[in-house]
Each structure stands twice: as C-alpha cells, then as structure tokens.
C-alpha positions in Angstrom: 58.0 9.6 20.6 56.5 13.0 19.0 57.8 16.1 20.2 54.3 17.5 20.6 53.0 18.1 24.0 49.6 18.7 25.4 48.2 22.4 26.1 47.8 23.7 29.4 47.0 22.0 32.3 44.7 23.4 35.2 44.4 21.6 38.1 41.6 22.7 41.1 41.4 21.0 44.6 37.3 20.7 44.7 38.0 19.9 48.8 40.7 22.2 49.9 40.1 21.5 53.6 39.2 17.7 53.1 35.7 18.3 54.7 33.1 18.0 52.3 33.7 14.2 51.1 34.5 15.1 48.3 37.5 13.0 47.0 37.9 9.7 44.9 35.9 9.7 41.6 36.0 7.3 39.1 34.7 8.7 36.3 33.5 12.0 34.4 31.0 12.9 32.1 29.9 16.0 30.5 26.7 16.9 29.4 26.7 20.0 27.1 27.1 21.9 30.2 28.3 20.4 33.0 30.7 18.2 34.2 30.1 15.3 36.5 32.1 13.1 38.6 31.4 10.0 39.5 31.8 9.1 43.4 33.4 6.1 44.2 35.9 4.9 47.2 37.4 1.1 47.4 34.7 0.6 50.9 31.7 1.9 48.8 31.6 4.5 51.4 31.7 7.9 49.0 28.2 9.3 47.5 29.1 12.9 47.2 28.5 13.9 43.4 30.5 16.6 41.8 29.6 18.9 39.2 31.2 21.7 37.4 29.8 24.2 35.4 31.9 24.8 32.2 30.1 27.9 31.0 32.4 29.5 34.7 36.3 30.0 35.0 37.6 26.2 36.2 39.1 27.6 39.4 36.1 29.7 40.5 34.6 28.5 43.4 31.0 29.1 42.2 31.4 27.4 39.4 31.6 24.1 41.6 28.5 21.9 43.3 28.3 19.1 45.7 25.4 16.6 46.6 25.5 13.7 48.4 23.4 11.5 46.9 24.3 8.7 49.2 21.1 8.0 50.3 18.5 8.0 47.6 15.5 6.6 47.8 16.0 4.9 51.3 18.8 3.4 49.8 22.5 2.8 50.3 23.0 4.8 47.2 27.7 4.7 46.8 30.3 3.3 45.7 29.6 3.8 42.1 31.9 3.0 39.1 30.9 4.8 35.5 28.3 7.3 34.4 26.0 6.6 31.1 23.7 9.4 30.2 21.2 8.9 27.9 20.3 12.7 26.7 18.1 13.9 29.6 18.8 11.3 32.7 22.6 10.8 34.2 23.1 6.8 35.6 25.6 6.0 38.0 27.1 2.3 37.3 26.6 0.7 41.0 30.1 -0.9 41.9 31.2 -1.4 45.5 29.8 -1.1 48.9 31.2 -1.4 52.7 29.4 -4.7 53.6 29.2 -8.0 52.5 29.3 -9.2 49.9 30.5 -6.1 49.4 29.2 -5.3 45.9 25.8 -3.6 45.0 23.3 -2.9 42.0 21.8 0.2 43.4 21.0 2.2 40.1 21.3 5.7 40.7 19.8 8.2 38.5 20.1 11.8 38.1 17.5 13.9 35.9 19.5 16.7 34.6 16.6 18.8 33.7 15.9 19.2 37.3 17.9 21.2 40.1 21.1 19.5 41.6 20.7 19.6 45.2 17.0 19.0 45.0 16.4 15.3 46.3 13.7 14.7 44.2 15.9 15.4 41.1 17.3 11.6 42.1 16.4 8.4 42.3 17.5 4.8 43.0 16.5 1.3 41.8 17.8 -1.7 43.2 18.0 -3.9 40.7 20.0 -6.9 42.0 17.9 -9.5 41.6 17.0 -9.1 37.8 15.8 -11.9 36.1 16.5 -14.3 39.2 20.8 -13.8 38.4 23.4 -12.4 41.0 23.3 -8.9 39.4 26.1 -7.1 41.9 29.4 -4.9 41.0 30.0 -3.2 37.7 32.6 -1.0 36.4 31.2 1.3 32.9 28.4 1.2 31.1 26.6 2.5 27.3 24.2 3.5 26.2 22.6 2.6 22.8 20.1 4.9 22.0 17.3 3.4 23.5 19.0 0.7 26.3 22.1 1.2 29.1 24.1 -1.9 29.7 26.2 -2.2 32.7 29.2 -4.1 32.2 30.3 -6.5 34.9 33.2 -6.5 36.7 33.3 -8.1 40.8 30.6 -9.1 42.4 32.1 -9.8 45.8 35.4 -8.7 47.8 37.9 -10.3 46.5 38.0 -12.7 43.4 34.2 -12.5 42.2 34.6 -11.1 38.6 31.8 -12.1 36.8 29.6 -12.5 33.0 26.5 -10.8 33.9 25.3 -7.8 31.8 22.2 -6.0 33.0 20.4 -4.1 30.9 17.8 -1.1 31.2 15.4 -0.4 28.7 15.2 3.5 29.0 11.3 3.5 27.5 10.5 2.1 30.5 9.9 3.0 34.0 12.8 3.3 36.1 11.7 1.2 39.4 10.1 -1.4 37.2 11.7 -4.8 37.6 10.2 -5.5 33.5 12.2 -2.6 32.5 15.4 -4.5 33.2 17.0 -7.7 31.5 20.5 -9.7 32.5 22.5 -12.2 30.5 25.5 -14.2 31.5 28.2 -14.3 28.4 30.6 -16.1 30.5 30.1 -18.9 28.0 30.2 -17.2 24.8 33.1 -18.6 22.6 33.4 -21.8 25.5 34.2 -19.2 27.8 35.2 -18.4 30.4 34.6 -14.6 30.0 34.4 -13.0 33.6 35.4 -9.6 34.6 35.4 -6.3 32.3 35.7 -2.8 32.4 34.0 -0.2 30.3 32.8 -0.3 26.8 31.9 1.8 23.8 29.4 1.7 20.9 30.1 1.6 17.5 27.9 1.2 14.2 25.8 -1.3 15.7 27.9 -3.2 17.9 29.0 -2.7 21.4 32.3 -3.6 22.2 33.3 -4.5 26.0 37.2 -4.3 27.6 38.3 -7.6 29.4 39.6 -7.0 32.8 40.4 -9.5 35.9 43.5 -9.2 37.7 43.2 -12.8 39.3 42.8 -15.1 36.2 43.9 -12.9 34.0 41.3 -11.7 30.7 41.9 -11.0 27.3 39.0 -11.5 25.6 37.2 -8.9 24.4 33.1 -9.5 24.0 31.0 -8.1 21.2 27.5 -7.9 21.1 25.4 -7.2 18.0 22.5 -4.3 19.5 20.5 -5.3 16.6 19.7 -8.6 17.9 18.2 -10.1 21.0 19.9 -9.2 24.0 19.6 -13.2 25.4 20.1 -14.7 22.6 23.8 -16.1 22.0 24.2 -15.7 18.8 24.4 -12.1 19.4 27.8 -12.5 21.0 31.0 -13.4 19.9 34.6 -13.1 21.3 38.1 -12.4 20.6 40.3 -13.6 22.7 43.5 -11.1 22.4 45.6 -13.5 24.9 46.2 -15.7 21.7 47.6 -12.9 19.6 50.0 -11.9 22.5 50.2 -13.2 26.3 50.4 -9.7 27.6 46.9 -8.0 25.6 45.2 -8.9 28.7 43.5 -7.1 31.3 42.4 -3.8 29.2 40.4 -0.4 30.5 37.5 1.0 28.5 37.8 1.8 24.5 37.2 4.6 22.5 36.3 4.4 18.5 36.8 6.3 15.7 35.1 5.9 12.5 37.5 2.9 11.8 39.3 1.3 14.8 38.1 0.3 18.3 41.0 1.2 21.2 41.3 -0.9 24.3 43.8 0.5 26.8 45.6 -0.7 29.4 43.2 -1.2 32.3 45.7 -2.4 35.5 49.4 -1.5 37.1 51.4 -4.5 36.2 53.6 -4.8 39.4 55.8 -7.6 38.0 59.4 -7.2 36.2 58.2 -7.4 32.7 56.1 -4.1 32.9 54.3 -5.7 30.0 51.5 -3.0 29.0 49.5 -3.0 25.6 47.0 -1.7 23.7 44.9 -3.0 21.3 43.2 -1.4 18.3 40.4 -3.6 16.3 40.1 -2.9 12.5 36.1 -2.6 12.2 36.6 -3.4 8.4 37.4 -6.6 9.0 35.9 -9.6 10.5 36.3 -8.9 14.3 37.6 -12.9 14.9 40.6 -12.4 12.6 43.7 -11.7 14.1 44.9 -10.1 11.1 41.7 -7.5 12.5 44.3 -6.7 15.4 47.2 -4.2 16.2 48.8 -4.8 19.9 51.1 -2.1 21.1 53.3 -2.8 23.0 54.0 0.2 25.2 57.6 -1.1 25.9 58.4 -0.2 22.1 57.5 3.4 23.7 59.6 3.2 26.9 60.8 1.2 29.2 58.4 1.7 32.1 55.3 2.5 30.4 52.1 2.6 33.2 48.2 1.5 32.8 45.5 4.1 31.4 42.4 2.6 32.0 40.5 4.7 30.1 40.4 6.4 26.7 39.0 9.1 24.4 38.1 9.7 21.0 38.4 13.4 19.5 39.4 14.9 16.4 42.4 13.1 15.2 43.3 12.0 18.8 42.8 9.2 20.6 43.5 10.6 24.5 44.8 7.6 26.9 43.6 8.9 30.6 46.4 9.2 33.4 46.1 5.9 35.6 48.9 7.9 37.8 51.1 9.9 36.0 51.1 9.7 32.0 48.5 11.4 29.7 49.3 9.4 26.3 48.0 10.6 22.8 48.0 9.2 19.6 47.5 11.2 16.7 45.4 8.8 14.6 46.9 10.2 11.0 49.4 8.3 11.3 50.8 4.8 12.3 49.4 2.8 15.0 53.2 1.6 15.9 55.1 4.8 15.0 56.3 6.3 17.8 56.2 9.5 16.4 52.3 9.4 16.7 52.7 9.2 20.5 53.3 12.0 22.9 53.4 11.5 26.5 53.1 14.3 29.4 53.6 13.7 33.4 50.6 15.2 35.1 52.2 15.1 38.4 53.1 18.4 40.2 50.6 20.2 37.2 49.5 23.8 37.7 51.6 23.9 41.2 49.6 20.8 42.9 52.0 18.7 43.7 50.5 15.7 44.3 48.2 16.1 40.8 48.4 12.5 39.7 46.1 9.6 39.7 43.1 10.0 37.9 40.2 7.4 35.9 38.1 9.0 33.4 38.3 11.0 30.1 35.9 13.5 29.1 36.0 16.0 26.9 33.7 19.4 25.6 35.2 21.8 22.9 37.9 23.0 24.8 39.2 21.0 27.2 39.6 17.5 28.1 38.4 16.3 32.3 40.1 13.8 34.5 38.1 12.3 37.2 40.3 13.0 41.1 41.3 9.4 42.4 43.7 7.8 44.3 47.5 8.5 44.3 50.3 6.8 46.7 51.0 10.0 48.3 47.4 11.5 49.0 45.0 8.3 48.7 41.7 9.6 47.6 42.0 13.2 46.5 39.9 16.2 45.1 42.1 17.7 42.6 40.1 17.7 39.1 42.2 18.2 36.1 41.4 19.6 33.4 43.9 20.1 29.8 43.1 22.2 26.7 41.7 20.6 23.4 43.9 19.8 21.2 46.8 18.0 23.0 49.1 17.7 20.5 48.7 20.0 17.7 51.2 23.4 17.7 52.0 22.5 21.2 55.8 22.9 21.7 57.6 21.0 24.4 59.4 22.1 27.3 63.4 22.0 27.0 65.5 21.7 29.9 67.9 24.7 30.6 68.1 27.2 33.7 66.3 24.5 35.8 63.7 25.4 38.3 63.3 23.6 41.1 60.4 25.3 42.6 58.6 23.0 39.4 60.1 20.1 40.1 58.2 17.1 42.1 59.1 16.3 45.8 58.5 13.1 47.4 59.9 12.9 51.0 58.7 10.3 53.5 61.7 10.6 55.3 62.8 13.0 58.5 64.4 15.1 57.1 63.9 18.9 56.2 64.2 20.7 52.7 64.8 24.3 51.6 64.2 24.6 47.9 64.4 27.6 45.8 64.5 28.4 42.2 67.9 27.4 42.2 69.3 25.0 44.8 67.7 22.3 47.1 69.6 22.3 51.0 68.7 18.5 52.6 68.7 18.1 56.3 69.1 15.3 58.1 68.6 13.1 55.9 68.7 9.2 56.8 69.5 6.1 54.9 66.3 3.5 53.6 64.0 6.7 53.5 63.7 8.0 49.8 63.3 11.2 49.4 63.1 12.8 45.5 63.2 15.9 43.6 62.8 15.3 40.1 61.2 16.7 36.7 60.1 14.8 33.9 61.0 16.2 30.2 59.1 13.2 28.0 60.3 10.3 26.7 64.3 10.3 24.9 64.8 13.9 26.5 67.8 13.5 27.5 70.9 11.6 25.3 73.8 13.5 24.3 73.8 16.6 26.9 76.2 19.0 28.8 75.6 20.2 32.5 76.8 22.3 34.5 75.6 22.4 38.8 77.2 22.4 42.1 77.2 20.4 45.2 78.4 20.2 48.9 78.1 18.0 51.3 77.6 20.1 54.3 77.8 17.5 57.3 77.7 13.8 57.4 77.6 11.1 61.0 77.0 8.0 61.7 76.6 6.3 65.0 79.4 5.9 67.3 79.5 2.7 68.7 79.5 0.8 65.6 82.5 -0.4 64.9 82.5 -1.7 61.6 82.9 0.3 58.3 80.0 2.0 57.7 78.8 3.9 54.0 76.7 7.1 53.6 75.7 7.5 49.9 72.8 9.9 48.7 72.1 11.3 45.2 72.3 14.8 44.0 72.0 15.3 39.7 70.8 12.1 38.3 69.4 11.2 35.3 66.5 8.0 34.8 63.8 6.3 32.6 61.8 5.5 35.9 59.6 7.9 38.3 60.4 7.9 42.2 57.7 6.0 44.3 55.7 4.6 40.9 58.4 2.5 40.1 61.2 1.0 40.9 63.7 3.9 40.5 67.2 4.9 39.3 67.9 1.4 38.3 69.8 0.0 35.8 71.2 2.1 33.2 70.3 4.8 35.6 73.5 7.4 36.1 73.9 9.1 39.9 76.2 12.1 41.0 76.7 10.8 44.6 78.0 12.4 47.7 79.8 10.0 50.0 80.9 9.4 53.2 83.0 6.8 54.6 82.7 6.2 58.3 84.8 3.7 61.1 83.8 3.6 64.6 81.3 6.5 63.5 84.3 8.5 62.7 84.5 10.3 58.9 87.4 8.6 57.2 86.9 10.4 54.0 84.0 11.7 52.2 84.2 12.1 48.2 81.7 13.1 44.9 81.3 9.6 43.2 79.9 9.0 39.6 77.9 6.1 39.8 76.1 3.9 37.0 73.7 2.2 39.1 73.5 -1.4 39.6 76.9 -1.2 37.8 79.1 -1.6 41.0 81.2 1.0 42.7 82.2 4.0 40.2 84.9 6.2 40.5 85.1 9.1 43.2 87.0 11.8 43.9 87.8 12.8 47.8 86.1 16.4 49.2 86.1 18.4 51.5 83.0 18.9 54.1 81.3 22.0 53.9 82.9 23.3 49.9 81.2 24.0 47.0 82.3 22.0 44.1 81.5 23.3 40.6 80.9 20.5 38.1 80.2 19.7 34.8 78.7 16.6 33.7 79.0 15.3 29.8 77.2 12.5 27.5 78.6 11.7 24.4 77.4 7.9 23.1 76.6 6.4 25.4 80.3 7.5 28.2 79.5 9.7 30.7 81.8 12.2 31.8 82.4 14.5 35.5 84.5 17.1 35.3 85.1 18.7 38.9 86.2 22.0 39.5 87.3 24.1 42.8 85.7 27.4 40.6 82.3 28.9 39.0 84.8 30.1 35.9 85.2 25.9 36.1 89.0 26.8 35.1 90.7 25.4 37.9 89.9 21.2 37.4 90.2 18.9 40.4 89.3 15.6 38.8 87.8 14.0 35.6 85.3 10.9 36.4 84.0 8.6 33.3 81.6 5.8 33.3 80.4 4.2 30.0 78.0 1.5 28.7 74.7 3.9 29.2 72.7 2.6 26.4 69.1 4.0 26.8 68.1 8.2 26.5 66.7 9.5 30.1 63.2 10.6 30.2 63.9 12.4 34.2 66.5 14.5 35.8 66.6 14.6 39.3 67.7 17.2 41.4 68.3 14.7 45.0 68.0 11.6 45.0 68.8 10.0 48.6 68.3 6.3 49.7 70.1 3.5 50.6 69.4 0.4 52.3 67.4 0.6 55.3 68.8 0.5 58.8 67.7 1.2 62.8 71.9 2.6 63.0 71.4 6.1 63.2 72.9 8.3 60.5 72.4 11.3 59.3 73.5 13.5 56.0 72.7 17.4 54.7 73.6 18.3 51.5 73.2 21.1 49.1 73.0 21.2 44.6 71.7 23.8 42.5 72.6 26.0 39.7 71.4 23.1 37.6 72.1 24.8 33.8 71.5 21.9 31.1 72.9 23.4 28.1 72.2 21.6 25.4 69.7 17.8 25.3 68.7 15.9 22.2 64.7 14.9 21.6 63.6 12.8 18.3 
C-alpha cells in the first residue's frame, strides 16, 4: 500500500436531535451547486431529501435543506435507491417500499431550476406497469444524453432480483406512459442475468455492475446506446465468474478514458473475505478475458471490506466507504501494484465517532461527498462526510507516537464505565462475553518492526462466589491487529494481546499476572502482579518475535520479567488501546483496569 493518505475529512450530523427524518441515504449527487442526497431506508419508509449548498461552509447550519418529498403527486413517493440528473431535472431511482411486494417504480423528479421546498418543484410518475412487464425495485441509474435507464435490482422482499431495464426518454413528457420503454436482458448471453447495481456511460456504451447476493452474479451487461433499446443485439455479456469465482456481486463503476471499474458491491460474511475488483480494458473487445484485470483485495490486506460504489477524478479512481475504508487508486500506475492503493478508516472522522457507513461518491472541485447510511452502531444516521480533492497527492500520513486516545474509536456494548483522556483509558466493571474496544487505525503495514513503551494495572478483579470450579478473567490492554472491532472478526490469528489476568477458585483471586498472548496461539507466557500497581512496560518486534519487557519503574531500569512470543508473520494495520472479551457467561464477574502513556517510538510503513 502507498504511503499517501487522503486530505481532510469533515464530517456534519444533518439531524443532530434525530427529529427531522433525516437519516439513511443512498446516494449523492451534485449539480454544479448543490449537493443532494438520496433518501432511502430498508422499509421504504424515508422521503426526506437533503441538499447542501456548496457555495456555504459544510458545517453551517444554513447552508443545509430538508424536504420531504414522500408524498408527491398523491403518491407514495420513498424508498429510493440512485439519483440521475439529466442537466436541469434530478430523478430519484424508485427502490423499496413498506408493503408488499415491497418494491416500487414511483419515479420521482426534482426540477432544479425551481425552489426546493416548493411542492410544485416535484413530481412523481408511477411507471410500474411499462410496456405490460413487472417494472418494480431498482438500485442506479444513467443517463445518456437524451434517455435515463434504471438498472434493476429486487423486485420483491426477499429473493426477487430481476432483468428489467426501464427506460425514460427525457424528450418526452414525464407522466406519459409512451415516454417510457422496458426490456428484460435476463437472456442475453443464455442468461440468466438478474440483479445489478449502478452503471456508468462510456463512449457509446453503457456498462451495468452485476449484483445478487442469493445466486450469486458476475456478469457484467453492456448495452450499445447507439442501437435499439429492445433489440438484442444491442447487448452482450461478460461473465466475470469465469475469469475468477470470487468477481461476483460488484457495486456501480466509474470510467476513465480507458478502463471501466466495477467495485465490490456486498459484505462477504464468510471465511474467505474474498473481495475484488474488476477493471475492463475499453481497447479491447469487451468478451475477451485478456480485456480483464481482477483485484483481489486480499493481495491488499487480509480483511479487505465491500465499496459499493466508485468515482472517477483526475488521476484517481475513489472506492466509497461501504463501512469503514475510503480506497484510492492512483490510475498512473499499476492496476495490481499496491503502491497505487491507499486506504483511510473513516470511522471516528472529524470527532464523530460513529462516522462510518456510507453509499455514494460524488465529487465538485474540492471535495469528494459520501451519502449517511447505516452503520452497526447507529443504524440509519445523518452524518454526511465530506473529504478534500485530491486524496492522495502531497498528503502525508499519520505516524504513531505520543498516542492520543481521545482519537481513538470506542465501541462498548457492555456495562461497564470508561474514563479516557489523552493519555490513559480507566475500565470499570467490565464483564466477560461483552466486547468493548478502543482502537486506532494507522493504514495498511503500519505497524512491523516497532518499540513501545505504556503502562498497566489491574485495579480490582472478582468473580462469583459460589462457583467452585477454577474460574479465568482475561481482558486486553495494548494490542496490535489486521482486523477492526465489531466489522470483523477481531484480534484473531496472528493477532498479539498484552493481557491482564486473573485466576480465581471458589471466587477467591488465586493469582492475577500481565500475559503476552499470540492469539489463537494457546496460552502465552505471564508474569504474576500485584492488584492495584502500575507496571511500566516495554513491548518490542523484531522479525516476526515479540518481546515484553516489564518493569517496577517509569526510568524502566529496574526489570521484573522478560516475555517473548514468535511466529507473527503479517504487519498490523490497528493498535488498540483495551481490548476486553472473553467467552460469554450468566456467572457474574467483573474487572477494572487501567493503560496509558502509550509512546510508539519508532513503526515501519512501505
């Protein structure tokens, strides 16, 4: 990975107290102006618009409008999925709705030229029943100069992806059923093709992502605007599943003046974390394989996440943040280098903390927009991000060092209580099977070869009395990981964990110790503390062997024990702060602990 990082990140709440509906977006659009976002909620139940006006500060309030456009024209008018705009009129890309079958084709349209929050600045066409098809739940759209097509996705609840493109011819009126067309390409190539997101135009093709979690979709569909919409031999197909298993399943593309990008379009929940993205040579014939790059984000790191969307500008190609990663590539260089990518976590951006889960990219001359989500912490939130133009270039990364935890990202779902400052975190009460997480993330390969110096004490540990077997408190303080608390599965592997421990019998403290753990590695080796005493360490990497040194002083002369564990073969991308787990269990226990003065002297970074 490239050292660059991306400029500054701003991050406004556009619902602070959560009362104006405006949260969950799923897209964003600018018109030379403004900024819209597109509403849009799983239940089809959101129809408040958002709009900023670029030519104001981001954070000022008066730069930001709401209208809910939810019911347009006597219509159900949300739940929408994409926004096309065609140089005068905005179209929002009808997706999803509360009842059955739970997917629309309510068109709604916004003509810029008019005022915002005047109702007759909007209308809505339902155009469902175009040419006699099912013409229900889509997800993008383009326009093509003179026609929008909306490209399906679901046209029920739960497995309905379908092939039906619906098309508006924007010389025509609006509400006029013969200025709309649809055509079912689930047959092109012998099919099936059902289920896509997004698409972009390029030259005089259109080129449309393949998306459907249930079956599975990797072939891309390409349709020749040149010839007649209904006419097959305007389509062909690539089927990207052939060229690797795991091209499947893409978000919507951006183009340069040579290649077509399809990003990763979906979370991939299972083992593999398989994610890729595909880039289509335009100079070659778009069914040759030897047309195709797939990049497999594994080759970046281990635990790469979905994009879903992407962005063309300058000499960057901007991959969206799905949940936590903005990822770049600088398109002067190779498509498989790894020193074209650079990779930022959004999370805890511009002192939001829960700043992560966005769909969208959009971008004017200075800055590039993210459209407010979902996230696992928040659900549907209201905190539109915004980063500078360009991402990359002259940007210099932050370097761990005097580490602050007051920027670092908490997760606690558990009980108990936290006091974090700029230099220590104090846990309280904190139970087994809840994880709680403070952790920062410094990019991919961060951390290798690295000395540093913190302290811990494990202020008071119990467990309850009447059980009479052994029982084992164990809860993280400094540890280092490839993988993001809550996102992932975390601090697994060749993960590395300071631990405090307590051994209890008959919920009586036996012992309690500081153990150096390589996770998933069995038991490492511990050294035996005292409750309530600081304990100065220092904690080495050199190749690949870890080493604990544990002192009884801050001038770290007087040396209590040496701890080593080896075999840590990949670089660490996080460094947490706490890190408390365990297995779950209704036997009550309880553990406060205390690290700070985190000092990271020196890290290595390709």
């Amino acid at each position: 990975m490239a050292i660059n990082y991306f400029g500054k990140i701003q991050v406004y709440n556009a619902d602070p107290t959560d009362t104006l509906g405006a949260s969950g977006y799923s897209d964003v659009l600018f018109d030379g102006q403004f900024v819209y976002y597109c509403p849009f909620d799983e239940d089809g139940e959101s129809g408040v618009v958002l709009r900023y006006n670029t030519e104001l500060p981001f954070k000022d309030l008066s730069a930001w409008s709401i209208y809910d456009a939810g019911n347009t024209d006597g219509l159900n008018t949300k739940g929408y999925f994409g926004l096309v705009f065609d140089g005068r009129f905005l179209y929002f890309v009808p997706a999803s709705c509360k009842d059955a079958p739970y997917a629309h084709c309510r068109v709604l349209r916004y003509d810029t030229q008019s005022p915002f929050k005047k109702a007759d600045s909007w209308a809505a066409y339902d155009a469902e029943g175009t040419d006699g098809k099912v013409c229900r739940g889509y997800r993008g759209g383009v326009f093509d100069g003179r026609y929008i097509y909306f490209v399906p996705y679901m046209n029920d609840g739960s497995s309905g992806f379908h092939s039906t493109f619906l098309r508006y011819d924007t010389q025509g009126p609006f509400k006029e059923a013969e200025s709309w067309a649809a055509y079912d390409a689930g047959s092109i190539g012998g099919g099936p093709n059902k289920g896509y997101w997004g698409g972009v135009k390029s030259g005089e093709y259109i080129y449309f992502s393949p998306y459907n979690r249930i079956t599975d979709n990797g072939k891309v569909l390409r349709y020749n605007i040149s010839m007649p919409f209904k006419d097959a031999a305007s389509w062909s197909v690539m089927d990207l599943e052939a060229i690797d298993a795991n091209c499947v399943n893409l978000g919507t593309p951006a183009a340069d003046d040579r290649y077509v990008y399809f990003p990763p379009g979906q979370w991939v929940w299972v083992e593999t974390f398989a994610l890729c993205i595909a880039r289509y040579d335009k100079e070659l014939p778009f069914e040759d394989p030897a047309a195709w790059e797939i990049l497999d984000l594994r080759d970046l790191e281990p635990y790469p996440q979905a994009h879903a969307s992407c962005y063309f500008y300058g000499q960057y190609v901007l991959f969206g943040p799905y949940t936590n990663d903005l990822l770049a590539y600088n398109t002067e260089l190779p498509f498989t280098d790894p020193s074209a990518w650079t990779v930022r976590d959004v999370a805890n951006s511009d002192g939001e903390m829960e700043s992560y889960g966005y769909r969208g990219v959009a971008a004017d001359d200075l800055y590039f927009y993210f459209a407010p989500y979902d996230n696992d912490s928040i659900g549907w939130h209201s905190l539109a991000m915004r980063c500078r133009v360009s991402p990359c270039c002259n940007q210099t990364a932050p370097l761990p060092g005097d580490e602050d935890l007051t920027r670092y990202f908490v997760l606690s779902p558990g009980p108990e209580s936290w006091e974090i400052t700029e230099d220590k975190v104090i846990v309280t009460d904190a139970t087994l099977g809840y994880d709680h997480y403070l952790y920062r993330c410094y990019g991919y390969g961060a951390f290798e070869d690295f000395e540093v110096n913190f302290y811990v004490k494990l202020i008071s540990a119990s467990y309850q009395a009447d059980i009479t077997e052994a029982r084992t408190i164990k809860h993280g303080t400094l540890c280092f990981s490839n993988r993001r608390s809550g996102q992932r599965k975390s601090l697994t592997d060749d993960d590395l964990a300071v631990q405090l421990r307590a051994d209890f019998l008959s919920g009586v403290m036996q012992a309690c110790y500081i153990q150096l753990d390589r996770l998933d590695g069995g038991e490492g080796p511990r050294y035996e503390i005292a409750l309530d005493t600081v304990y100065y360490c220092t904690l080495l990497r050199e190749s690949g062997t870890v080493t604990l040194k544990i002192y009884s002083d801050l001038a770290r002369t007087s040396l209590l024990a040496t701890l080593t564990q080896t075999g840590f073969g990949s670089r660490w991308r996080f460094i947490y702060a706490t890190r408390g787990a365990g297995e779950p269990t209704e036997e009550e226990n309880a553990c406060s602990y205390e690290c700070g003065d985190i000092v990271v002297m020196h890290s290595c970074r390709e």
